[in-house]
ModelCIF file with pLDDT and N, C-alpha, C, O atoms, coordinates in Angstrom:
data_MODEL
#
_entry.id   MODEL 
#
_entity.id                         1 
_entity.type                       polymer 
_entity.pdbx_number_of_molecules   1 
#
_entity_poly.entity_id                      1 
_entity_poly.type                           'polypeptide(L)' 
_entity_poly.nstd_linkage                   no 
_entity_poly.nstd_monomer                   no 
_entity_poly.pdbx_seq_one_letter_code       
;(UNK)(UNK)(UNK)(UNK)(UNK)(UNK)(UNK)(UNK)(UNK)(UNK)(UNK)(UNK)(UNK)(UNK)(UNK)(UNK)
(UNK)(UNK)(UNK)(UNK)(UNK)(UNK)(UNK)(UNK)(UNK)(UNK)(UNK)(UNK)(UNK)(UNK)(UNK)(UNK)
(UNK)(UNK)(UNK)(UNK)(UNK)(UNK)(UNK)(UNK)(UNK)(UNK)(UNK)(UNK)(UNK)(UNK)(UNK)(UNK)
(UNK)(UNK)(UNK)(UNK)
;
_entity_poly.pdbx_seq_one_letter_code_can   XXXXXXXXXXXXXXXXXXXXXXXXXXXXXXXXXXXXXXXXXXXXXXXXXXXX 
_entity_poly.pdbx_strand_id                 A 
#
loop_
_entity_poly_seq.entity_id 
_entity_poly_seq.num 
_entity_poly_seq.mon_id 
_entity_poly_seq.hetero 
1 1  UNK n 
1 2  UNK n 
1 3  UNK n 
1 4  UNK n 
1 5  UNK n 
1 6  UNK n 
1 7  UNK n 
1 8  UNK n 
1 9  UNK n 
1 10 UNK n 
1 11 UNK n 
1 12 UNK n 
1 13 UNK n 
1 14 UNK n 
1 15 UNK n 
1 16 UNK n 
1 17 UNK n 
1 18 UNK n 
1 19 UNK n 
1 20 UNK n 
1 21 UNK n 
1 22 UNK n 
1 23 UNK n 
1 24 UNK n 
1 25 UNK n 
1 26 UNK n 
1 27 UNK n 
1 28 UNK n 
1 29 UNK n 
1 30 UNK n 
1 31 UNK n 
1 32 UNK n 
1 33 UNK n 
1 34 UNK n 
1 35 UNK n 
1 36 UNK n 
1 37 UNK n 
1 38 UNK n 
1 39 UNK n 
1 40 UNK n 
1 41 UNK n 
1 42 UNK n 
1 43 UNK n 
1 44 UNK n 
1 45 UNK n 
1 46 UNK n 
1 47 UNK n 
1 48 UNK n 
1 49 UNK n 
1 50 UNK n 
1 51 UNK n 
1 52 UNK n 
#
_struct_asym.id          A 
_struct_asym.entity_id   1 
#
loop_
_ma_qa_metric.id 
_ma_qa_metric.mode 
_ma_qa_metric.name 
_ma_qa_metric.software_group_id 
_ma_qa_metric.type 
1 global pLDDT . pLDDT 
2 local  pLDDT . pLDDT 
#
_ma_qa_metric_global.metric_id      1 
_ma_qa_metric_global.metric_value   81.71 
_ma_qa_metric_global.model_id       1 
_ma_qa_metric_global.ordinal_id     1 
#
loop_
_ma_qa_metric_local.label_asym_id 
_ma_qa_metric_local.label_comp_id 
_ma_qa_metric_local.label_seq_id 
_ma_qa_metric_local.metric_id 
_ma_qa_metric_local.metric_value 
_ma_qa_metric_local.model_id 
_ma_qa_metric_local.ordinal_id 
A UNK 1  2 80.00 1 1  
A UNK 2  2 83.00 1 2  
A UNK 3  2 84.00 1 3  
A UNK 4  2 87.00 1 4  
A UNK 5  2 88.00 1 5  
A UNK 6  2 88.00 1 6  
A UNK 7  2 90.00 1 7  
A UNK 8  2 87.00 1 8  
A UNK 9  2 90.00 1 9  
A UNK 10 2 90.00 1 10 
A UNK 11 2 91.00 1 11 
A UNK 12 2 92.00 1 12 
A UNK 13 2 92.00 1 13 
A UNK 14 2 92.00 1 14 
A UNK 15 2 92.00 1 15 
A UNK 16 2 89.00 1 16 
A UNK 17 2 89.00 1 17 
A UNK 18 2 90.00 1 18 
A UNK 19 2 91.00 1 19 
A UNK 20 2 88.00 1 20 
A UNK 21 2 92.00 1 21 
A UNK 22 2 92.00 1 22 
A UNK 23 2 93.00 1 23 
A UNK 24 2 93.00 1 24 
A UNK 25 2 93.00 1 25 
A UNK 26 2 94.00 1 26 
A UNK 27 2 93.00 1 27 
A UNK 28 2 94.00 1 28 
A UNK 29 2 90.00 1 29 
A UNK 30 2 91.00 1 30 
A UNK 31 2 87.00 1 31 
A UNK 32 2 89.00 1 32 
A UNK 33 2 86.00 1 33 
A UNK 34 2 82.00 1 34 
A UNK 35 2 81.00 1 35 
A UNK 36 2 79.00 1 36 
A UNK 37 2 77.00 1 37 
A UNK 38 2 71.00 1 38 
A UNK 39 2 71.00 1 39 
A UNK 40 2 62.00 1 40 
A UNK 41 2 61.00 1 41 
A UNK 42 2 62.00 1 42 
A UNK 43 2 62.00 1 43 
A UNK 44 2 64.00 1 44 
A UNK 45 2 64.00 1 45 
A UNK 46 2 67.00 1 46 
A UNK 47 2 68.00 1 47 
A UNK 48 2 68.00 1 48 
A UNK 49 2 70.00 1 49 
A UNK 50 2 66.00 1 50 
A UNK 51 2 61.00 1 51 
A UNK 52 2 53.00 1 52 
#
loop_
_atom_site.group_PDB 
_atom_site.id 
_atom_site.type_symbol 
_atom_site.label_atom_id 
_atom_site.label_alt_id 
_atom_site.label_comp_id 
_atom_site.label_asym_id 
_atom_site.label_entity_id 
_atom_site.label_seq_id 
_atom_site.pdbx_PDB_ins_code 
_atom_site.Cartn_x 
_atom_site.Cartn_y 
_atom_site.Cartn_z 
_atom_site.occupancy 
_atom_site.B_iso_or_equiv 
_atom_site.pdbx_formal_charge 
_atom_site.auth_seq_id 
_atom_site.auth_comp_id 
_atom_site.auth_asym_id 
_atom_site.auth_atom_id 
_atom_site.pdbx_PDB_model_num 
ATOM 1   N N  . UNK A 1 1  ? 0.849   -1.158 0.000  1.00 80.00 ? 1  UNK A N  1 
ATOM 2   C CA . UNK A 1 1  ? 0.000   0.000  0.000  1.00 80.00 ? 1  UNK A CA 1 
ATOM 3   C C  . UNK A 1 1  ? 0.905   1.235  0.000  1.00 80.00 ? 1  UNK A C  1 
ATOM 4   O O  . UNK A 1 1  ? 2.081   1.048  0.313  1.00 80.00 ? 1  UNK A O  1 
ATOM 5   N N  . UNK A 1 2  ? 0.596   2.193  -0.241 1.00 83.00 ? 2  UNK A N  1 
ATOM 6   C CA . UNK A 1 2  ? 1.027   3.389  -0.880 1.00 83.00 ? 2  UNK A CA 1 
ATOM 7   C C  . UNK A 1 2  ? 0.725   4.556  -0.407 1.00 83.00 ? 2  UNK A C  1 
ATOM 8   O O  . UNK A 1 2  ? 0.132   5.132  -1.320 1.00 83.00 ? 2  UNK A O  1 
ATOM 9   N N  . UNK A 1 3  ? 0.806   5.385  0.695  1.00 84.00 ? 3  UNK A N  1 
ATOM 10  C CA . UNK A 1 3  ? 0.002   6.810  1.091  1.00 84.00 ? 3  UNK A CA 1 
ATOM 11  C C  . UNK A 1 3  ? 0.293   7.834  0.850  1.00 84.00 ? 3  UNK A C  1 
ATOM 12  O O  . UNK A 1 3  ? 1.278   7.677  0.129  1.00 84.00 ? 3  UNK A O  1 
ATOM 13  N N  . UNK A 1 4  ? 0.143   8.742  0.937  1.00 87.00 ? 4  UNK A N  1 
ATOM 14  C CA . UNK A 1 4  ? 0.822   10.404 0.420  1.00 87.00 ? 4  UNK A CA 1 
ATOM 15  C C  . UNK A 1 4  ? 0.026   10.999 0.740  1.00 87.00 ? 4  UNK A C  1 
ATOM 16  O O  . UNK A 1 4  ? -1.179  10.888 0.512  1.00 87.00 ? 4  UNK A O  1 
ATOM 17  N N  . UNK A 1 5  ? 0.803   12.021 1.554  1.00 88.00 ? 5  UNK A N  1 
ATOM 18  C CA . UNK A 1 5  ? 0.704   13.795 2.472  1.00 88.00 ? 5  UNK A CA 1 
ATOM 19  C C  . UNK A 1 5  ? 0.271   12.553 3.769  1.00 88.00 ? 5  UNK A C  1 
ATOM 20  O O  . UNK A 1 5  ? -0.821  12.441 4.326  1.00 88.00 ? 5  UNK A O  1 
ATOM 21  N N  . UNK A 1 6  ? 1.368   11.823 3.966  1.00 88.00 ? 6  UNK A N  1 
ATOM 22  C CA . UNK A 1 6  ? 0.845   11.278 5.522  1.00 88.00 ? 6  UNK A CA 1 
ATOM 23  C C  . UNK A 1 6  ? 1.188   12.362 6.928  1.00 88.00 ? 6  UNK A C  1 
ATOM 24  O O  . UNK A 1 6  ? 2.280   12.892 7.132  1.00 88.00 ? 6  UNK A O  1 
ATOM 25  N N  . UNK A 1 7  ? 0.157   12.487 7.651  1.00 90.00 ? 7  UNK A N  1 
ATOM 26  C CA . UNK A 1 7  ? 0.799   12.853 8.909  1.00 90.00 ? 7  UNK A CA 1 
ATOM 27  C C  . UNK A 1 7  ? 0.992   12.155 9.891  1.00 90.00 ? 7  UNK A C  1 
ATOM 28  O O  . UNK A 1 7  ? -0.110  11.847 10.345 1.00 90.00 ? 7  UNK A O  1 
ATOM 29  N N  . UNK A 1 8  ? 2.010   11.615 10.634 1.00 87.00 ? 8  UNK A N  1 
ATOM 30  C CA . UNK A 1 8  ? 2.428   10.706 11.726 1.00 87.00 ? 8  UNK A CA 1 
ATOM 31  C C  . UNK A 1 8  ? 2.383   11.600 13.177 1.00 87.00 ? 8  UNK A C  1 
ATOM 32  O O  . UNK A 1 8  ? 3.121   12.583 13.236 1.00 87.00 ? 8  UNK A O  1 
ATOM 33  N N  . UNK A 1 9  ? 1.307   11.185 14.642 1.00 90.00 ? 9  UNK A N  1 
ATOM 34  C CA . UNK A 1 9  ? 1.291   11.858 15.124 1.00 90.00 ? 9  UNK A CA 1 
ATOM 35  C C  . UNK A 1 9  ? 1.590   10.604 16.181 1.00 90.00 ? 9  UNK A C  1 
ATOM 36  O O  . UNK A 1 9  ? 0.908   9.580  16.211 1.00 90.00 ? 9  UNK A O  1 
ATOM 37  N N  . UNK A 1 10 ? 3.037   10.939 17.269 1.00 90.00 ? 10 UNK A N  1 
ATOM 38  C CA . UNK A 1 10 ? 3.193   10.461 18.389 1.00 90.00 ? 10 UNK A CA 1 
ATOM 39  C C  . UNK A 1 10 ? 2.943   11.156 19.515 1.00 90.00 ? 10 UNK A C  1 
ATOM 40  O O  . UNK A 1 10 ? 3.437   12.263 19.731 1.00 90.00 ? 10 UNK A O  1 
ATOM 41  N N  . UNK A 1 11 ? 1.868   10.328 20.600 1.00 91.00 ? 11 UNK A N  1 
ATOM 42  C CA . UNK A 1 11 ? 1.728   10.873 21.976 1.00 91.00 ? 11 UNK A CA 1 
ATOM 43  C C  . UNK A 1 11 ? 2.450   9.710  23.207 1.00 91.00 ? 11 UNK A C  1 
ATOM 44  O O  . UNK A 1 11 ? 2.511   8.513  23.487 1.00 91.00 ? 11 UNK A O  1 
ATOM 45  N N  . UNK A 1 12 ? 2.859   10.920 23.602 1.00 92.00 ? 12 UNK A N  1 
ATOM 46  C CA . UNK A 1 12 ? 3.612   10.106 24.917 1.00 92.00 ? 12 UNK A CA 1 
ATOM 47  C C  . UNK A 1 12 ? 3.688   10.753 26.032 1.00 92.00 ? 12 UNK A C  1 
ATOM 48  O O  . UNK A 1 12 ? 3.840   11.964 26.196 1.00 92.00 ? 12 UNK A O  1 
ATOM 49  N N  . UNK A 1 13 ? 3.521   9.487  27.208 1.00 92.00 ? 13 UNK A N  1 
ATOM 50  C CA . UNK A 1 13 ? 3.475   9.904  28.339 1.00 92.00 ? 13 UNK A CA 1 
ATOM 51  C C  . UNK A 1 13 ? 4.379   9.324  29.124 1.00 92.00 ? 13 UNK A C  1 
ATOM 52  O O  . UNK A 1 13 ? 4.781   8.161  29.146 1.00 92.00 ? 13 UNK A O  1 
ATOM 53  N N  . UNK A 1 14 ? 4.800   10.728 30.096 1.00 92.00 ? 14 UNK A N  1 
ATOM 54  C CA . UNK A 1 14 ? 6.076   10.813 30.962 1.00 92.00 ? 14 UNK A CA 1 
ATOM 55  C C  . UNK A 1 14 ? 5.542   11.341 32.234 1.00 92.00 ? 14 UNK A C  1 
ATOM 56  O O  . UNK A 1 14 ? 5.039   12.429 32.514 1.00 92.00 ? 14 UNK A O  1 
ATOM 57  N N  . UNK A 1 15 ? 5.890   9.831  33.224 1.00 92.00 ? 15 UNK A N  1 
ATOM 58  C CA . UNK A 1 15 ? 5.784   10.713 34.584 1.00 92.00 ? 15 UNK A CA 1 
ATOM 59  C C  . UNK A 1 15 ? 6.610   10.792 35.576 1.00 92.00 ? 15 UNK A C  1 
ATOM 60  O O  . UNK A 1 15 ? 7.439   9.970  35.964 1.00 92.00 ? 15 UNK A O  1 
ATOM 61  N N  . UNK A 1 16 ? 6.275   12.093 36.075 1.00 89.00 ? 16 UNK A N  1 
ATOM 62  C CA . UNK A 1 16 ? 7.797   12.589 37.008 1.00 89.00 ? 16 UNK A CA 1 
ATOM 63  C C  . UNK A 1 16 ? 7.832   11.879 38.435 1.00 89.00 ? 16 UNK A C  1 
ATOM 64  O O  . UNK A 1 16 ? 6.924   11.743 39.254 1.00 89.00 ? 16 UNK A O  1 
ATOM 65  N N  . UNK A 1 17 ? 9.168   11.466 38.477 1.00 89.00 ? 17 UNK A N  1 
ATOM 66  C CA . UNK A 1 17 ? 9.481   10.533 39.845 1.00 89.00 ? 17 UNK A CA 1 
ATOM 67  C C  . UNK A 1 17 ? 8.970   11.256 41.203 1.00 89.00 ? 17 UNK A C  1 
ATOM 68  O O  . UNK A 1 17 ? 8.365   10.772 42.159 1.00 89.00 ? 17 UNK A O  1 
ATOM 69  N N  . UNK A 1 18 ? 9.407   12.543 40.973 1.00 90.00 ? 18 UNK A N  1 
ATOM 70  C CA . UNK A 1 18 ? 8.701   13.092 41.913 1.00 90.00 ? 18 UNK A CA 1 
ATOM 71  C C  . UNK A 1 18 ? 7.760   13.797 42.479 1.00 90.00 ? 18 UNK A C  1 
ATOM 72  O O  . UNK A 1 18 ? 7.628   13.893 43.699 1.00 90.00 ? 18 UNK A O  1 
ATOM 73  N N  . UNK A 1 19 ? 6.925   14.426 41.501 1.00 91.00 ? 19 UNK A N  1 
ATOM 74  C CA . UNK A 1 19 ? 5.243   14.696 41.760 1.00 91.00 ? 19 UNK A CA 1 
ATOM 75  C C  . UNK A 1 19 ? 4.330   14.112 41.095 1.00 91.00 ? 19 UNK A C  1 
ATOM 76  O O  . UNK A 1 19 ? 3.196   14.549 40.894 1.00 91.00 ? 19 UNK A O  1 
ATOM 77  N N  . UNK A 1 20 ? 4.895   12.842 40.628 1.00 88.00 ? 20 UNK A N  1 
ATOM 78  C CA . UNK A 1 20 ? 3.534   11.326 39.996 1.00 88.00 ? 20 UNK A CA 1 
ATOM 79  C C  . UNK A 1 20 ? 2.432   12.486 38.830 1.00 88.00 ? 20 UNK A C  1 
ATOM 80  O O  . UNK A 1 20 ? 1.283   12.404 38.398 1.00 88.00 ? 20 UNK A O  1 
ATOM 81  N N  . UNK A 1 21 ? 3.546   13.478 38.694 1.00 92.00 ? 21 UNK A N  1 
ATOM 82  C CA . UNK A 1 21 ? 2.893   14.251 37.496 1.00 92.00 ? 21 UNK A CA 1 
ATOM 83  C C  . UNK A 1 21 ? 2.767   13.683 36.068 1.00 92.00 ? 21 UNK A C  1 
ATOM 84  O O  . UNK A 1 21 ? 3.834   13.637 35.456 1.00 92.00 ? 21 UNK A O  1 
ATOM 85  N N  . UNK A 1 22 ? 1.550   13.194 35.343 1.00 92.00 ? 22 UNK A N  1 
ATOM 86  C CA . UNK A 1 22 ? 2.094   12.876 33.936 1.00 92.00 ? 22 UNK A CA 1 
ATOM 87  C C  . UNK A 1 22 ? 2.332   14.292 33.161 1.00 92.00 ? 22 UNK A C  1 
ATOM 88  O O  . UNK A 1 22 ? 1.718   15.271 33.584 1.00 92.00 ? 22 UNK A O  1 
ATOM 89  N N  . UNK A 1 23 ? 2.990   14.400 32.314 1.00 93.00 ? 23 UNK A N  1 
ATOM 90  C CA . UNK A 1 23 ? 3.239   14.770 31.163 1.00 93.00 ? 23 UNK A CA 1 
ATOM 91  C C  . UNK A 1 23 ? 2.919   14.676 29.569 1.00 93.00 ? 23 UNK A C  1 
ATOM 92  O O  . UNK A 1 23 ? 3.872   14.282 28.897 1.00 93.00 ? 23 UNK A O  1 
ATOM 93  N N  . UNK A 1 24 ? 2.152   14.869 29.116 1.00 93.00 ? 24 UNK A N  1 
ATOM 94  C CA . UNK A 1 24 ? 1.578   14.881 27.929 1.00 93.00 ? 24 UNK A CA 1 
ATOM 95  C C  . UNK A 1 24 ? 2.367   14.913 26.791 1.00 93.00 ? 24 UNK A C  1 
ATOM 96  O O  . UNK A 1 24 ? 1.991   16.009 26.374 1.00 93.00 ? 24 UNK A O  1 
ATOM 97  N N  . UNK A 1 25 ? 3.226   14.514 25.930 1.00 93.00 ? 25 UNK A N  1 
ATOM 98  C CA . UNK A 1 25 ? 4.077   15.066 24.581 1.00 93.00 ? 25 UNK A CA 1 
ATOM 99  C C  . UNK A 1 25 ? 3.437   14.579 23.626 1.00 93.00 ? 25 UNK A C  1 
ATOM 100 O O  . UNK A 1 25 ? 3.045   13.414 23.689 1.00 93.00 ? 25 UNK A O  1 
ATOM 101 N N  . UNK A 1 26 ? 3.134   15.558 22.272 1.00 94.00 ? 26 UNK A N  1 
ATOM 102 C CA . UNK A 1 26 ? 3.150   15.168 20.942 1.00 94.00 ? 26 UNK A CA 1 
ATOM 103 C C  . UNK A 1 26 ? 3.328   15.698 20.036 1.00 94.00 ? 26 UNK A C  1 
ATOM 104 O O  . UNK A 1 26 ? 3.041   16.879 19.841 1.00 94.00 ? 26 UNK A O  1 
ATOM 105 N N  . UNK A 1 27 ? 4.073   14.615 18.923 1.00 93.00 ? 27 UNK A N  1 
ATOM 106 C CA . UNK A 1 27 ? 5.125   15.002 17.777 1.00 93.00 ? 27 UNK A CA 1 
ATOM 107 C C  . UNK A 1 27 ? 4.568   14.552 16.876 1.00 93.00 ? 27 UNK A C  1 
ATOM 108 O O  . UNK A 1 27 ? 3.993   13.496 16.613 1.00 93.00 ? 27 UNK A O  1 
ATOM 109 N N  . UNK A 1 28 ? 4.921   16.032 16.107 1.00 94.00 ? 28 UNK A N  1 
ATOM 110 C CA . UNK A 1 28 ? 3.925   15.283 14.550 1.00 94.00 ? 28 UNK A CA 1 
ATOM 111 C C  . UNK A 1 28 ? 5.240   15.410 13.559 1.00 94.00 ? 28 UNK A C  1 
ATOM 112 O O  . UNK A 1 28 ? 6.175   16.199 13.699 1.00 94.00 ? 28 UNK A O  1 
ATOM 113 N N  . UNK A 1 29 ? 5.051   14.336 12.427 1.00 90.00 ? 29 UNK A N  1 
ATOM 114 C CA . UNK A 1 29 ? 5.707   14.672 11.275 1.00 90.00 ? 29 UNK A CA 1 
ATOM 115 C C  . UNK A 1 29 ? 4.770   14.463 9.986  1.00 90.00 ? 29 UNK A C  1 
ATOM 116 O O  . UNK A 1 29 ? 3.633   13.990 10.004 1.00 90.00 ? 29 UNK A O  1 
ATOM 117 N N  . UNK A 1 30 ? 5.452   14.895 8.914  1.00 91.00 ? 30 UNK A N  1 
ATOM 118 C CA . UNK A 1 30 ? 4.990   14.544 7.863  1.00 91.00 ? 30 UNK A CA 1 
ATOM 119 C C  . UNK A 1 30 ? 5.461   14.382 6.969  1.00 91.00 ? 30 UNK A C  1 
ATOM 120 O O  . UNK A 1 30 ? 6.300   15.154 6.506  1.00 91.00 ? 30 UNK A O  1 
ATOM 121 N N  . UNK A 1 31 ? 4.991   13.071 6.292  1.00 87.00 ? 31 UNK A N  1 
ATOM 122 C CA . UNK A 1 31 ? 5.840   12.597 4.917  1.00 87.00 ? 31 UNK A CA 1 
ATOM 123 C C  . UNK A 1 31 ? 5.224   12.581 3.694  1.00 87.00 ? 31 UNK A C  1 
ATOM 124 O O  . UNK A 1 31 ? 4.047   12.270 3.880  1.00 87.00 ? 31 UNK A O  1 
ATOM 125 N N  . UNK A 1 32 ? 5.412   12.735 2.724  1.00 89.00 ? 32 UNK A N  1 
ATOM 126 C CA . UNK A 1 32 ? 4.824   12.984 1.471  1.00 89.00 ? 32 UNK A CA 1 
ATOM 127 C C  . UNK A 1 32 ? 3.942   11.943 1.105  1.00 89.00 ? 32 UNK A C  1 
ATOM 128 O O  . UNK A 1 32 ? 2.713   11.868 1.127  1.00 89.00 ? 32 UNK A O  1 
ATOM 129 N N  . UNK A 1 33 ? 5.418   10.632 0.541  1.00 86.00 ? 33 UNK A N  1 
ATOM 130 C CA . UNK A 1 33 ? 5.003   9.387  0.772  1.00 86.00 ? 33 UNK A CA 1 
ATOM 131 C C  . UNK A 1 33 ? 5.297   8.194  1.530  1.00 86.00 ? 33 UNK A C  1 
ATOM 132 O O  . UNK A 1 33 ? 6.424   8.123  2.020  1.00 86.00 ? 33 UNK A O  1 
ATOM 133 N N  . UNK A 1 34 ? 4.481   7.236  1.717  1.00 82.00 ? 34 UNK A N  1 
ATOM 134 C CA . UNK A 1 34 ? 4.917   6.521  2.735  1.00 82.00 ? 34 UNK A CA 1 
ATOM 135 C C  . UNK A 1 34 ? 4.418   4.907  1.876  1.00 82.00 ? 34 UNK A C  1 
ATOM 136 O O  . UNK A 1 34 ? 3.408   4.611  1.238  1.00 82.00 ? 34 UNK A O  1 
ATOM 137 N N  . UNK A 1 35 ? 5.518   4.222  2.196  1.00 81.00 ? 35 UNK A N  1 
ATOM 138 C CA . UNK A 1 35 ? 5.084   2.898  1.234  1.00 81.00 ? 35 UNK A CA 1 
ATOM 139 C C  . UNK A 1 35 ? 4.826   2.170  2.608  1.00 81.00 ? 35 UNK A C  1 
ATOM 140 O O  . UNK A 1 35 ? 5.393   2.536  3.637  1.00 81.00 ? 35 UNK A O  1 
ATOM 141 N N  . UNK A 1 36 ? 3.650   0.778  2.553  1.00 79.00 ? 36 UNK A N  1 
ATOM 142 C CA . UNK A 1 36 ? 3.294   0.318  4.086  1.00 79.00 ? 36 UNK A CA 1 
ATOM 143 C C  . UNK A 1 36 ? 3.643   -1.310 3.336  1.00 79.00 ? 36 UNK A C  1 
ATOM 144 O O  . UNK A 1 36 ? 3.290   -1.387 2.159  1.00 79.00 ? 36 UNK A O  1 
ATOM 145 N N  . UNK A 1 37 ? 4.150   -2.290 3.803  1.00 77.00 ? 37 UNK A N  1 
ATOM 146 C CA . UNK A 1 37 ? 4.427   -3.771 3.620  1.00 77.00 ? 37 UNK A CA 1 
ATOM 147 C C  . UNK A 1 37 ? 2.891   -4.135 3.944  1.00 77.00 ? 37 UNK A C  1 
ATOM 148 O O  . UNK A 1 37 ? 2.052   -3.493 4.576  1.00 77.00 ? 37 UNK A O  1 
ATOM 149 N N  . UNK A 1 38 ? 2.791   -5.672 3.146  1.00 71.00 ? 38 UNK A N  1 
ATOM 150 C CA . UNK A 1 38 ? 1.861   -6.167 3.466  1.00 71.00 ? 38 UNK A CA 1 
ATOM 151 C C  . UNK A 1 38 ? 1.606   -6.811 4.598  1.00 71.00 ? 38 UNK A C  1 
ATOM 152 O O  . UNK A 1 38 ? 0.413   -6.850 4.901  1.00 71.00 ? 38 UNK A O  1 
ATOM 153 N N  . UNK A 1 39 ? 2.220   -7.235 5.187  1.00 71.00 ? 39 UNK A N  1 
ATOM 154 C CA . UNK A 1 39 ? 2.230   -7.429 6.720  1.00 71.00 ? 39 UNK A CA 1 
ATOM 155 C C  . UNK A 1 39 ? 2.091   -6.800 7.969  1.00 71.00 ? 39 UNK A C  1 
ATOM 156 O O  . UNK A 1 39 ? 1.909   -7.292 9.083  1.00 71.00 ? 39 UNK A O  1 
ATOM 157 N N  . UNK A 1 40 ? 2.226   -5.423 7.536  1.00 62.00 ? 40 UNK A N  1 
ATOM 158 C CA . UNK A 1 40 ? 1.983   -4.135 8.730  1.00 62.00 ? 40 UNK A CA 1 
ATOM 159 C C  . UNK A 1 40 ? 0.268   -4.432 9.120  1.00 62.00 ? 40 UNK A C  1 
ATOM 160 O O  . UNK A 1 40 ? -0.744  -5.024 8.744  1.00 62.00 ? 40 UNK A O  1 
ATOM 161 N N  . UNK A 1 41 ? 0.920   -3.378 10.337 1.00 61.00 ? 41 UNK A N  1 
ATOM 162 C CA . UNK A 1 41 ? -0.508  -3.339 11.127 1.00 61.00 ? 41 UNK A CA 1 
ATOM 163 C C  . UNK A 1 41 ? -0.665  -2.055 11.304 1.00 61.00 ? 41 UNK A C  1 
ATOM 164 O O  . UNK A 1 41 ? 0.222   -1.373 11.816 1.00 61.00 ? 41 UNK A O  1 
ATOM 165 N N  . UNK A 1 42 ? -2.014  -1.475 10.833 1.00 62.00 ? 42 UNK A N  1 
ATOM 166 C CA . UNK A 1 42 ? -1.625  -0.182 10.646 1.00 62.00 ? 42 UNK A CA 1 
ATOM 167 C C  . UNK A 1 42 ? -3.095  0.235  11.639 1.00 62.00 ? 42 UNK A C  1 
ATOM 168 O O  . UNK A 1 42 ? -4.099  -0.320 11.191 1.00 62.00 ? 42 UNK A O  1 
ATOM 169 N N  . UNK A 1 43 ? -3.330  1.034  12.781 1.00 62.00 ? 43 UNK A N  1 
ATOM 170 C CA . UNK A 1 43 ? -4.127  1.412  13.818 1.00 62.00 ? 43 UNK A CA 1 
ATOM 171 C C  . UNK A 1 43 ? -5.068  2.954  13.889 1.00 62.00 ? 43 UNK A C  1 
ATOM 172 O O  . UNK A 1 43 ? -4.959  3.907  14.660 1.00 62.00 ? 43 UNK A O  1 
ATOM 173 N N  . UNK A 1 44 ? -5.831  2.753  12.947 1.00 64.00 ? 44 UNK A N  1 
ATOM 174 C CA . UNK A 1 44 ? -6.124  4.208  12.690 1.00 64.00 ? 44 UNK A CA 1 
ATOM 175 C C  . UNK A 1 44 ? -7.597  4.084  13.816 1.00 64.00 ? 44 UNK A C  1 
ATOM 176 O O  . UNK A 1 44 ? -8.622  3.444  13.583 1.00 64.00 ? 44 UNK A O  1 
ATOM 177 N N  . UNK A 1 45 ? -7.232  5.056  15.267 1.00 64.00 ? 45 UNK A N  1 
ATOM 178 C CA . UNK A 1 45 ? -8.552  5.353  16.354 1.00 64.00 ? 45 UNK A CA 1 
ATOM 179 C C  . UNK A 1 45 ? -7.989  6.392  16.864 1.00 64.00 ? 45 UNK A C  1 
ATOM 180 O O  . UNK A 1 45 ? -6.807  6.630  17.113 1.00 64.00 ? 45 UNK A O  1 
ATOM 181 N N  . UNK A 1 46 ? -9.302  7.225  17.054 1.00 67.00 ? 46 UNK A N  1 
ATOM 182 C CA . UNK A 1 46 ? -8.712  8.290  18.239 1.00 67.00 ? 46 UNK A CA 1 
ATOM 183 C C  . UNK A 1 46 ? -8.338  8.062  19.493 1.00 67.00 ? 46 UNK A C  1 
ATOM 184 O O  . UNK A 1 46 ? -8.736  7.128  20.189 1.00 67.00 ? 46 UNK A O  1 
ATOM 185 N N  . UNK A 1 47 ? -7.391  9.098  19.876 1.00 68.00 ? 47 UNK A N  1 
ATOM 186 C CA . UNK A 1 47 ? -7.184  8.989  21.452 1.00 68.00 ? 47 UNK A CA 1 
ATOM 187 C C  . UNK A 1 47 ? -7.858  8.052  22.478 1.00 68.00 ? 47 UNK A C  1 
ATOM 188 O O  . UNK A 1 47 ? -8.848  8.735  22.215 1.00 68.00 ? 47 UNK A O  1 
ATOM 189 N N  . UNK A 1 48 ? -8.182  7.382  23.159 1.00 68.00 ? 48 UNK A N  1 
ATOM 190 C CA . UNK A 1 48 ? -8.589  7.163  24.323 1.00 68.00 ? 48 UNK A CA 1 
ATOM 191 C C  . UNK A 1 48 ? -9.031  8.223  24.982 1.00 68.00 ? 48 UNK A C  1 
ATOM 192 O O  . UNK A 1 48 ? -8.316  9.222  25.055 1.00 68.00 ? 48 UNK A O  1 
ATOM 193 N N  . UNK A 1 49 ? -10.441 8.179  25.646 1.00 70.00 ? 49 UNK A N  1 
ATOM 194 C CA . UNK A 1 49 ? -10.920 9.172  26.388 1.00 70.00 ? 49 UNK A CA 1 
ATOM 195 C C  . UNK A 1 49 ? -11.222 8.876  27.718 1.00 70.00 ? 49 UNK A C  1 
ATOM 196 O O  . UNK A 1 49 ? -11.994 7.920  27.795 1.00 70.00 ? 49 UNK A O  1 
ATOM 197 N N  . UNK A 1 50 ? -10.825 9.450  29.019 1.00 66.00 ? 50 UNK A N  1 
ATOM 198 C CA . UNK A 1 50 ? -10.878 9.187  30.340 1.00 66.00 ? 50 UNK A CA 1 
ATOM 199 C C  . UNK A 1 50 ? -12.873 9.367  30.479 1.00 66.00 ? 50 UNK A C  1 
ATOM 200 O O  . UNK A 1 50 ? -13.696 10.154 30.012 1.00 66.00 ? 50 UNK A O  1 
ATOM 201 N N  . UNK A 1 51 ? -12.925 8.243  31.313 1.00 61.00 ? 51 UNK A N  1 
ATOM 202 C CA . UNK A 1 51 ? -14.365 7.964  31.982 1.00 61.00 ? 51 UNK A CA 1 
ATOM 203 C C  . UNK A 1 51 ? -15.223 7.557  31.211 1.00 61.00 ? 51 UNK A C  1 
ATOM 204 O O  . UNK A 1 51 ? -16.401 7.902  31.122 1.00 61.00 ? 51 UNK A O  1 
ATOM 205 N N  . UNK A 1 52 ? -14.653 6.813  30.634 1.00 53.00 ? 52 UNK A N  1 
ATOM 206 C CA . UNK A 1 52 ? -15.978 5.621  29.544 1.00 53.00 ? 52 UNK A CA 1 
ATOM 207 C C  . UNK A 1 52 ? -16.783 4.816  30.625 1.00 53.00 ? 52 UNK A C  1 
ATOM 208 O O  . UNK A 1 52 ? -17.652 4.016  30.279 1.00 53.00 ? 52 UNK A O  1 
#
């Protein structure tokens, strides 16, 4: 499979040793094209939302 104008968005969470604070980060990139193998697993859902 084959995509183009992909945007890749990583969220990550970091929490601090000492006020059990999380931290929120996210990094976006973007690639024009992106070729995917047939074997990938590819996960397209939104976020998770607190209090389902």
């Amino acid at each position: 499979m084959i995509l183009g104008e992909v945007e890749e968005t990583i969220t990550s969470v970091e929490i601090d040793d000492e006020t059990l604070e999380e931290m929120i980060r996210t990094t976006k990139r973007q690639v024009p094209l992106l070729f995917i193998r047939g074997d990938g697993v590819i996960l397209v859902s939104p976020p998770a939302r607190a209090g389902w």
